[in-house]
Each structure stands twice: as C-alpha cells, then as structure tokens.
C-alpha positions in Angstrom: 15.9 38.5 -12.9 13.5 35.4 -13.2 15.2 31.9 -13.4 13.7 29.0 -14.4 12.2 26.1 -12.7 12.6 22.7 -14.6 11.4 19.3 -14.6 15.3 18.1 -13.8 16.9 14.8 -16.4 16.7 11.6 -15.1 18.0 9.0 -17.1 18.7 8.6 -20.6 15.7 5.8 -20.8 13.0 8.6 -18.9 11.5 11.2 -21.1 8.7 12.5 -18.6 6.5 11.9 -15.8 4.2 13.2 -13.4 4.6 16.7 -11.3 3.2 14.9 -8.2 3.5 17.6 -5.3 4.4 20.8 -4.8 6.0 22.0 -1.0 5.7 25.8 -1.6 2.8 28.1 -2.8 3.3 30.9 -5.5 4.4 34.1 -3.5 6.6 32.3 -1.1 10.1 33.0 -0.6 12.5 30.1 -1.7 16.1 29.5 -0.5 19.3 27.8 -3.1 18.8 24.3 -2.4 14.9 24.3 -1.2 12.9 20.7 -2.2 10.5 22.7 -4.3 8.1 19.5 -5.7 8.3 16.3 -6.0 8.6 14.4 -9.5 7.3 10.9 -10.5 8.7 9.0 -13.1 7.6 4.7 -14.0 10.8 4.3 -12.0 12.2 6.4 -9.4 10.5 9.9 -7.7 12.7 12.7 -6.9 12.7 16.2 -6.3 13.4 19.6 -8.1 15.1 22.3 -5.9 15.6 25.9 -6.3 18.9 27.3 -7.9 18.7 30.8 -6.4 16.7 32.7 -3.4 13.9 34.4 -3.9 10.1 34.2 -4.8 8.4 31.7 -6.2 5.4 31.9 -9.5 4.3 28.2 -10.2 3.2 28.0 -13.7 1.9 23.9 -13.6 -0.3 22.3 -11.0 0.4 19.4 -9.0 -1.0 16.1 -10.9 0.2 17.7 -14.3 2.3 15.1 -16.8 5.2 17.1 -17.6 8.4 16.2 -19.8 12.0 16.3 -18.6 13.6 19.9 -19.5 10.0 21.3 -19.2 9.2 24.8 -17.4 7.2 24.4 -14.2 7.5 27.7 -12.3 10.2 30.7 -12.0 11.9 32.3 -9.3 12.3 36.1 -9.2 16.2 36.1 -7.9 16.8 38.6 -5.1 13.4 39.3 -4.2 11.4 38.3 -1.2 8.4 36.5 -0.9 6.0 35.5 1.8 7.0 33.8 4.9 5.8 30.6 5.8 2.0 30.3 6.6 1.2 30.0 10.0 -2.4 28.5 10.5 -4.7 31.0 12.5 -6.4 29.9 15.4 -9.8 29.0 15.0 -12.2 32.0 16.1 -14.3 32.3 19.2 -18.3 31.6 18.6 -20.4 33.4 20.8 -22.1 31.5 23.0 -25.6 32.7 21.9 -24.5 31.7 18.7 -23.4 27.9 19.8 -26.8 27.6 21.3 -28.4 28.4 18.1 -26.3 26.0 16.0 -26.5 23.0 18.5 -28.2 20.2 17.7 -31.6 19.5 18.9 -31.7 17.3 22.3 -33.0 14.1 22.2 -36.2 13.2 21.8 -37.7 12.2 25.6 -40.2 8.9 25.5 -43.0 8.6 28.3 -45.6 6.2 29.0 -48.3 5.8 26.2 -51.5 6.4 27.7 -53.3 3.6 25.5 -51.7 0.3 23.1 -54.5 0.7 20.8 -53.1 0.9 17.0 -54.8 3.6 15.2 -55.1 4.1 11.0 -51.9 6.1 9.6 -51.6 7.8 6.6 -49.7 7.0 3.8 -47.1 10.2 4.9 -47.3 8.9 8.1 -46.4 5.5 7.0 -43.8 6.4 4.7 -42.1 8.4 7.6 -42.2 5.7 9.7 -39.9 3.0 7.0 -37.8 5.7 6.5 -37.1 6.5 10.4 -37.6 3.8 11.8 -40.0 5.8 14.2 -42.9 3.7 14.7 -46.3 5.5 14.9 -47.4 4.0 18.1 -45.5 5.2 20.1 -45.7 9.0 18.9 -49.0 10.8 20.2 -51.4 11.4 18.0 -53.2 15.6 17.4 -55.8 14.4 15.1 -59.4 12.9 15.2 -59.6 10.4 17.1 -55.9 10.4 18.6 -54.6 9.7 14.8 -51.0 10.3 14.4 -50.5 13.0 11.5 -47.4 13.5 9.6 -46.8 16.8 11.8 -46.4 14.9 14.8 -43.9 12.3 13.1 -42.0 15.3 12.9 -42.0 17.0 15.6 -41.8 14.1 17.9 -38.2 13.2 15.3 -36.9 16.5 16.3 -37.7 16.4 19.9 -40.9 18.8 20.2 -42.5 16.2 21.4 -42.7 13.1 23.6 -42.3 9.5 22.2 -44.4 7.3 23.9 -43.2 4.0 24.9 -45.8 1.8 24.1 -46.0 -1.9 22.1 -45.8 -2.2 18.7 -48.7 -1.5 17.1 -50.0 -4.1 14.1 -50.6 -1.5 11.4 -53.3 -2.3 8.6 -51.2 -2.5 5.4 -52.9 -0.3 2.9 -54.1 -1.6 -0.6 -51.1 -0.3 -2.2 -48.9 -2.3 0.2 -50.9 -5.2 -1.0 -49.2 -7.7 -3.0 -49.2 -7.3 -6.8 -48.1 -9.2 -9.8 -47.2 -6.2 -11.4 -43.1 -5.6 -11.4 -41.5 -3.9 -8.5 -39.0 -0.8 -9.8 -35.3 -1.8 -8.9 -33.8 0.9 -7.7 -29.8 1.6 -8.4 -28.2 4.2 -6.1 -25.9 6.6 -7.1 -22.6 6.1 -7.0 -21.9 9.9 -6.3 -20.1 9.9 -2.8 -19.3 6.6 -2.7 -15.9 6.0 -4.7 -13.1 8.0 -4.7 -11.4 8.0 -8.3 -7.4 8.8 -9.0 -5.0 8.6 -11.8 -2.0 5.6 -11.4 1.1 7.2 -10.8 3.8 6.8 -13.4 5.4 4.3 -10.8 2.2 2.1 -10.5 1.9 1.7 -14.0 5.0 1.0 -14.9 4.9 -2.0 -12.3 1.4 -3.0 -13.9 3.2 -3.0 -17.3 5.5 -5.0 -16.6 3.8 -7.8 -14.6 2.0 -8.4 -17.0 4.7 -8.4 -19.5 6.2 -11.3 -17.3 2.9 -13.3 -17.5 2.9 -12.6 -20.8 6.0 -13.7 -22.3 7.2 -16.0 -19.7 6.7 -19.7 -19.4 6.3 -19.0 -15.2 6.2 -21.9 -12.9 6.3 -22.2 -9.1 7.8 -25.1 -6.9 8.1 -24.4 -3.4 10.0 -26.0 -0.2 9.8 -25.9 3.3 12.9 -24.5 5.9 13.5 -24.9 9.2 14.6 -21.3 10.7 15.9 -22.2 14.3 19.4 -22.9 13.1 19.3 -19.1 11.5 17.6 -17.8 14.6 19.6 -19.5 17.5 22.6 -18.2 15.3 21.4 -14.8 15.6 20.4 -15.0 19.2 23.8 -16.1 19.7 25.9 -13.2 18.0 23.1 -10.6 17.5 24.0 -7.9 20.0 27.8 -8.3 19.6 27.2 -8.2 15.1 25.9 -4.8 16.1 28.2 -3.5 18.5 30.6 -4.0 15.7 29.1 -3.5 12.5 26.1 -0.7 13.7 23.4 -2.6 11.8 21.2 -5.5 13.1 22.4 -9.1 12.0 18.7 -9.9 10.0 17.3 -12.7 8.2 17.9 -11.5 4.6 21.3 -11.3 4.8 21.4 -15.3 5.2 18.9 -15.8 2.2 21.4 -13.7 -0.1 24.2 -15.7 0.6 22.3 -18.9 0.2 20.9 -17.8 -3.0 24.5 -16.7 -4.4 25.5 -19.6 -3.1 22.8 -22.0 -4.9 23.1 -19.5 -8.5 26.9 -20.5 -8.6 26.0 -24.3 -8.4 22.7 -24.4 -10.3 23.8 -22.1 -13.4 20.6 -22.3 -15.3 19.3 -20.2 -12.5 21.3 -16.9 -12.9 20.8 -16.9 -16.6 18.5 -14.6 -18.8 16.8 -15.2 -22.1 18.4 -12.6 -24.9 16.1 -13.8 -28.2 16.8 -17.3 -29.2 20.4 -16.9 -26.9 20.8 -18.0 -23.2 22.8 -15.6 -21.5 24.4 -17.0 -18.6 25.3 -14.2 -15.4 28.7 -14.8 -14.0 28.1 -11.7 -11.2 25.6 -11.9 -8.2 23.9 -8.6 -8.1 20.4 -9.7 -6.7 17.9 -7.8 -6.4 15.6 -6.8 -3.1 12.5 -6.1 -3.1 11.1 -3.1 -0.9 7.7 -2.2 -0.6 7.0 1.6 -0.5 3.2 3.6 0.0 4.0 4.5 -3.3 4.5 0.7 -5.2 7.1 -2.3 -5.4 10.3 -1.2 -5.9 13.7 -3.8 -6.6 17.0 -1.9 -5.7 19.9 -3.9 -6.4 22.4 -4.7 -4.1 25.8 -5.2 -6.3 28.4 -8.3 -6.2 27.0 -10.1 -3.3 29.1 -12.6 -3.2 32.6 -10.6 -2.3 30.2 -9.0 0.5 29.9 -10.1 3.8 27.0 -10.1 6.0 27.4 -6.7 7.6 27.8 -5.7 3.9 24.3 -6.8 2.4 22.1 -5.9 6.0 24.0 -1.9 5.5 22.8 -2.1 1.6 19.4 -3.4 2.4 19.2 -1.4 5.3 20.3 2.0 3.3 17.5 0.8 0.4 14.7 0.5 2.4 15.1 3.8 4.2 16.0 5.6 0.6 12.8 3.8 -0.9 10.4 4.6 1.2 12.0 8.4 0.9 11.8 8.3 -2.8 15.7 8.9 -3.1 16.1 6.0 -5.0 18.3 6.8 -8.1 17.6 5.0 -11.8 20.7 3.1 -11.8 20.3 1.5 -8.7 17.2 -0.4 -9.8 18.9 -1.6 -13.1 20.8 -4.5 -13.8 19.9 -7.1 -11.0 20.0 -11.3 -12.6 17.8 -12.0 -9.4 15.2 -11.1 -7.2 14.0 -11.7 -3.8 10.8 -10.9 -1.9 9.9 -11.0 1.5 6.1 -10.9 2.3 6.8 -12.7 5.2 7.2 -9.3 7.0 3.6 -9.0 5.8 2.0 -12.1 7.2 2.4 -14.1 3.8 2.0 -17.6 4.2 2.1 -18.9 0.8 2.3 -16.9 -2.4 4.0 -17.9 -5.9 5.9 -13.9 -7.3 5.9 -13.0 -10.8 8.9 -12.4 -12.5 11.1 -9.4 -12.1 11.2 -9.5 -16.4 14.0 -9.9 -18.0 15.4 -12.2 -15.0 14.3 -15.5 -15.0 13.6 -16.6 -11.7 12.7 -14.9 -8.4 12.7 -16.3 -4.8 9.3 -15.2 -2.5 10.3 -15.4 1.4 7.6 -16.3 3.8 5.8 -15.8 7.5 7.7 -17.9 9.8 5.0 -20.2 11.8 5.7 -23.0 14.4 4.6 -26.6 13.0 5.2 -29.7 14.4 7.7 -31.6 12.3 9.0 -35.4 12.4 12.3 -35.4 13.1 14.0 -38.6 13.8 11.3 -40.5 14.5 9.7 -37.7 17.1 7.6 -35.3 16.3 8.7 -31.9 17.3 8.0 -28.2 16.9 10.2 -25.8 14.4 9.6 -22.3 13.1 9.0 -23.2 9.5 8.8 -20.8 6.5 7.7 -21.9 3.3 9.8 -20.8 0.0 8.7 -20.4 -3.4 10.9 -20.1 -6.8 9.1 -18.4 -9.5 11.2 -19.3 -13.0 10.9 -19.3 -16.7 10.1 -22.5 -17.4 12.0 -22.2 -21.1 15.3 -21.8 -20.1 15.1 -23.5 -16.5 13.7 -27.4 -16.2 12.0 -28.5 -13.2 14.6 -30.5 -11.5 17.0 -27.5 -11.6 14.5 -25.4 -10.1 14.2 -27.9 -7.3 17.6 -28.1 -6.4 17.9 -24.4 -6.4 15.5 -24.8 -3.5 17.5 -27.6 -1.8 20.4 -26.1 -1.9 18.7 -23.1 -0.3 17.3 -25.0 2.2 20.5 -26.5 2.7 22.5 -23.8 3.6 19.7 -22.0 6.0 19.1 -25.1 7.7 23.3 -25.3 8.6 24.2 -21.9 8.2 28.0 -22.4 9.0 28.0 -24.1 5.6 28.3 -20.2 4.1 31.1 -20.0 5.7 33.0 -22.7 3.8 30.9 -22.6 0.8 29.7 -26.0 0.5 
C-alpha cells in the first residue's frame, strides 16, 4: 500500500514554502520516524518524516515551492528498498595510462647563443601578449634564426629549450602603430564567473520586512558608551561556581536582558507598540534575541524575563541558538517579542545602528568590547568599552526617553549588583 508524503502544517499564518533538501534518493528504504527533507518556510525550516517503513518514490525536486498539505513523494509500506549508498573506491589507472595523461614537464631554458632581436610575425607576436613568452628567448627554425609560430609552441609545451637571453626590443608593426581610429572595448562574458540562486523563503521574508521597518517607521539611533569590567570581574568572580550549579556558562547577555527589563519598566514609552492611531503600552517583558544562522537572522523570544533569573535567560538563549542554527525553531517561538536585542559584538561590530524588529518599536544593538583609555577621576585609565545603540520609532518614543533608556542601561551594567535590588 503506498502512503503519502506531505508538505506537513505549520502555522495558521504559513500557507507554503520551499522543499529545500531532500536526505533520501527514490528507491531507498525508509524507516517510521526517518528526517525525509527539509522544508523552508519565511519563518521557520523543518522537516517532513516518514509515517511508515518501506521504499521511497519522490515525486518533487529539491528547490520546488510547494504548499502546505501538498504531495511530495510516497512510500510503498512493507517493502524494501535500497540500502544506503556506499561510495566506491576510486579505480586503479594503469600506470602506462598515468604517463599518457600527465602533464607535459616543464619547459628547460639554456643559454641563448646570440642577444640579437630578430623580426616576428604577427602570430608570433600575438603568441607572445598572450603567453607572456617572449620571442627572444625561444630559438628560432626559420631564415635567418627567425622565430616562427611553430617554435612559440613547441618551446610553450616543452619540446623545446627556452633560451635565457635579454629582452629583446621588438619593432612594433604598423598595425601596432598608434591610430586615431576608436579602439573596440571589449566586455567579457560573464559565463563562469557568478554563481546565481533563488532567496530562500527565510531570506525574503527578512528582506520584506526590513524594509517594511524603514518604510513605515520614523527610525532613529542614539547610542552610549559602557564600561564592561564591573560585568566581567563579576563573572570572573562567580563564573566557574554559576556553572557547577546551574550547567550553563554565566554570559554577557544575560546581564543586558535584565538591564533592559529593568530600563522598559522605568522608561514606559520604550516597551510600547504602535496599533493604528493607538499606543499600546506592554506590561510583560518577553524580549526578543537575535541569533544569527547560515541560513538568515532569526529573533526567538525568550518569555517573561523579568520573573527569570540569570541561569534562566543564559539556558533559553543557550537552547535558541543551538535549535536555530538546527532549524528546529518552531513558529510560535519567534512571535510575540515587545523587544529585541542584537549582539554583533560576537562578530567584531564596532558601531552599527539595527533596524527595527517591526511591529516593536525599539531595539537595542550590542557591540565589540575594545580597551580605550578613559578619564576617570581626574586620571586617565584603561576600561573594556562597548558602545550601545537604541534603534526606536521616533513617533511614539521622543529623544530624551530614548536616552535614558540608555542610561539606565548603562547604569545597571556599570554596577551590576543594582539588578539585584532593582534600582
């Protein structure tokens, strides 16, 4: 009995997508359970398994756009198919035959006998820009010792000696000759030398909606500077025994979530949305984490962050990244977020002003960490500073509320026990 293999549903809001993979060939034996393909969607990518043993017929290529509920291949139930393909080994070459096929040695250069420059042909010439071989030094079977356009060649494929000898001035020929008539420009082909490929669903989707956020956004950037060594030395200090306890590593981001939750309960306008001509102002903390994948951004969002505690939010992020990169992201987990941040610090960003995860209205870019010198009490000194930048919607958050956003967040990064209490 054949059973049908479907593009699986994947969300109310996703009605198809792209069939980007498949990981077994028609003819191969399947087992209940198998990761058959891989599926694309502008959100998340998943796989379609099989639902009972047997062999495989796949009825769409990889790189098809297929709808959700759509047929893709069938599986004869109870019957089996091929077993894995094992790669054979390459085959012996005789060695006669490698002797034939190797490449021709190396063309051997003695002493020229004479320096004189002889006339060339125009072949001979022609050989010679194209090569690089330079006719002097190649000697010459015609009249006089000329060089011919035979001995260009043989001497380029080694059946004959290249003499090493000074250049020789050769005569430009009339043609050479300047001319006022135009010279031909000459395009080359672009055959071989791009590589052309369709976006993915995902990338589109992302290209969509940037440019919806520049689009119907009033974006603006302010930025700030933070001193890290109270976050690292705080880390150095309790690093090993945080994950002897919790079994994750006690990072950085963990301390920029609670300062931003922190900052959105004092600075309202912040963790607000635009709904139409309403303001909608958030009174939850989901944010929103940015995780770069070979595949595109992607924002999963880690829920009520403020009733978490650090080991909570580094095992979220933690457990996002990993699924991410994996594509075993699921829809709901990207929804719903009032704020985002990005870290391209991890990148080697210095400076950098994000767009807008739309419909939020602000989002908080995280930076390279760089020792500066810094005046501190009258000394100069040197700190591991990061820059930060808040990206906001200028229409529903004003300037000074943007800055003391970042205050605030400086604030709390800069004393970190200040989480602790809140203040």
């Amino acid at each position: 009995m054949a059973v049908e293999v479907k593009i699986p549903p994947m969300g109310e809001s996703i009605t198809g997508g792209l069939l980007a993979t498949w990981l077994v060939q028609t003819g191969d034996a399947v087992r209940k359970g198998q990761a058959l393909f891989s599926y694309e969607t502008d959100k998340v990518t998943s796989e379609g398994t099989a639902e009972v043993d047997g062999k495989i017929t796949i009825a769409v290529a990889a790189g098809t756009e297929v709808l959700v509920g759509q047929v893709v291949a069938s599986i004869e139930a109870g019957v089996s198919g091929n077993a894995p393909a094992v790669s054979a080994p390459a085959p012996q070459v005789p060695a006669k035959a490698v002797q034939v096929l190797a490449p021709a040695p190396a063309p051997k250069v003695v002493t020229a006998k004479s320096g004189a420059a002889a006339e060339v042909s125009p072949a001979v010439r022609r050989l010679s820009a194209e090569t690089g071989l330079d006719p002097a030094g190649v000697e010459g079977s015609g009249k006089a010792g000329r060089v011919t356009k035979g001995d260009m060649l043989a001497a380029l494929s080694g059946q004959s000696p290249i003499l090493a000898a000074a250049p020789a001035v050769v005569a430009p020929s009339p043609a050479a000759l300047p001319s006022s008539a135009p010279t031909a420009v000459v395009i080359p082909s672009r055959e071989g030398r791009t590589t052309r490929k369709r976006m993915s669903p995902l990338r589109r989707k992302i290209a969509e909606r940037l440019v919806q956020a520049k689009s119907e956004t009033a974006m603006l950037t302010t930025f700030n500077e933070v001193n890290m060594a109270p976050v690292m030395e705080l880390r150095k200090r309790h690093g090993e025994e945080f994950l002897k306890k919790y079994g994750v590593k006690l990072g950085f981001m963990s301390f920029f979530v609670k300062a931003a939750v922190q900052a959105l309960m004092e600075v309202r306008a912040v963790n607000a949305q635009l709904d139409g001509e309403d303001i909608v102002e958030n009174n939850f903390y989901d944010i929103g984490v940015a995780v770069g994948t070979d595949k595109g951004l992607m924002v999963p969002v880690v829920r009520d962050c403020d009733q978490l505690n650090f080991a909570g939010i580094e095992k979220a992020i933690g457990d996002f990244g990993k699924r991410a990169r994996d594509g075993k992201i699921q829809l709901p987990e990207l929804q719903g977020g009032i704020f985002t941040i990005s870290n391209g610090g991890i990148y080697g960003s210095m400076l950098s002003t994000p767009i807008l995860n739309h419909p939020q209205a602000a989002i908080m870019g995280l930076h390279n960490i760089v020792e500066r010198p810094v005046a501190e009490n009258g000394q100069v000194v040197i700190r591991p500073i990061m820059y930060l930048a808040l990206s906001y919607d200028h229409r529903i958050i004003d300037g000074k509320e943007a800055v003391t956003f970042l205050v605030k967040v400086r604030q709390l990064i800069e004393d970190p026990q200040r989480l602790l209490f809140g203040v």
